[in-house]
C-alpha positions, 0 to 999 in steps of 0.5 A: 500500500502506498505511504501517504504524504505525512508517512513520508517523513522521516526525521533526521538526527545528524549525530557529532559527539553526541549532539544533534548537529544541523547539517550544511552542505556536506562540509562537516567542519562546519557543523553545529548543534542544531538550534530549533524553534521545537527545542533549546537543547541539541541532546538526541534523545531531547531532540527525538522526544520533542519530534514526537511531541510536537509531530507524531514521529517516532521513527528516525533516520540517525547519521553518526557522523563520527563513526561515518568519518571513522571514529567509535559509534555512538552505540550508548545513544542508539540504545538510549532513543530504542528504549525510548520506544524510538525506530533507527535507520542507523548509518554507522559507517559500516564499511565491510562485513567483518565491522564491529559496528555492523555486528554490533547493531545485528544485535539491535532491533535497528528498523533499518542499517544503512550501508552508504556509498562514501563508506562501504569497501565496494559492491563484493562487501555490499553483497556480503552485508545485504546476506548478512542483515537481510534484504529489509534491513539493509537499506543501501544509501547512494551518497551523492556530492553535486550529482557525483557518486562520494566513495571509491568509485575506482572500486565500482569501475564508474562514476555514473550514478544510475549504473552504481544503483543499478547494478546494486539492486541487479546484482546485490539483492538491494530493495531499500535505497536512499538517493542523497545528495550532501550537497543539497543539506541544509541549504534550502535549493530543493532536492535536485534528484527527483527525475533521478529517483522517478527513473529507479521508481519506474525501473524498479517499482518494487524497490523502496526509494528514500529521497534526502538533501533539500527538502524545504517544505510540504510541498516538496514532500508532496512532489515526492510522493506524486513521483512515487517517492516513499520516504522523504528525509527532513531536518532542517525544515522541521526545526526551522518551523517550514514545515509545522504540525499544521502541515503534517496533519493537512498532508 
């Protein structure tokens, strides 16, 4: 059954040593604990408590930043918002099948492990992660600079995109996909991949598509969800009041 618009929201928690940072660009030195209309504190489970309240979420999707750039996941966090009752799609930085952190979190109840392009060692480690979670767990994100695949791409023989998403849900067994361009975060230019993610939804009509990077407001998630988008991600929207309770009850 198709989601409805006000489903299609996925809220975002960008984690940097243990604070929800407000993502710009893509350009992490530049990162900052969020400051929002729904809250005055930048602490996680504060944060997911207050998107509850004031919107009705209690699913996530959580990009520790620090794992992604190589440090130690923030694991205590993970569990502190599950026990809150809180769903996680968690990117941990996985890179290969043998991580820590990849075993770590097949241990958790984790709604979805996110397996990024700029992290992951290649389509052969892909492979072995998706057998190791299940295909409904795994959630592959093509992580995008500017409309260019972030990652080694020298590991995947292009530079093309549409042939890395192809061949990941051909070849790879992937049926849950996040097509995120950092580029577009925080800056409110719109999601510049909507043509982009309607070609993967006529062309694999049975493979979840997430959207993320530039939503600026219920129109947006509207426009996404006409092409066939399922999920939409949305962070800065949310706490800068562009998107309100109003209009997640109107959409």
């Amino acid at each position: 059954m198709p989601l409805e618009p006000s489903d299609m929201i996925l809220p975002v928690l960008d984690l940097m040593q243990s604070q929800v940072v407000r993502g710009i660009a893509g350009r992490r030195d530049d990162y900052r604990p969020i400051v929002s209309k729904l809250i005055d504190t930048a602490q996680p489970l504060a944060v997911a408590r207050a998107f509850r309240t004031h919107f009705g979420f209690d699913e996530f999707y959580l990009a520790d930043l620090d794992a992604i750039q190589n440090g130690q996941p923030a694991f205590e966090v993970y569990d502190r918002l599950q026990r809150e009752g809180f769903r996680l799609w968690i990117d941990a930085g996985i890179r290969t099948g043998r991580d820590d952190a990849l075993a770590a979190l097949l241990e958790t109840d984790a709604a979805g492990i996110i397996v990024g392009l700029e992290s992951v060692a290649g389509p052969g480690q892909l492979r072995e992660i998706v057998q190791l979670t299940g295909v409904r767990r795994c959630v592959f994100s093509l992580d995008l600079n500017a409309g260019r695949p972030l990652g080694r791409a020298d590991l995947w023989h292009t530079f093309d995109p549409w042939t890395i998403a192809q061949h990941a849900v051909d070849a790879l067994g992937v049926r849950r996909l996040i097509v995120l361009d950092l580029s577009r975060v925080g800056v409110g230019d719109g999601v510049g991949t909507e043509e982009f993610c309607l070609r993967l939804k006529r062309t694999y009509p049975e493979v979840e598509i997430t959207a993320g990077g530039g939503v600026r407001g219920a129109d947006d998630v509207r426009r996404l969800h006409t092409i066939g988008v399922d999920c939409a991600l949305v962070a800065s929207a949310l706490h800068d009041g562009r998107i309100t309770p109003d209009d997640v009850k109107r959409l």
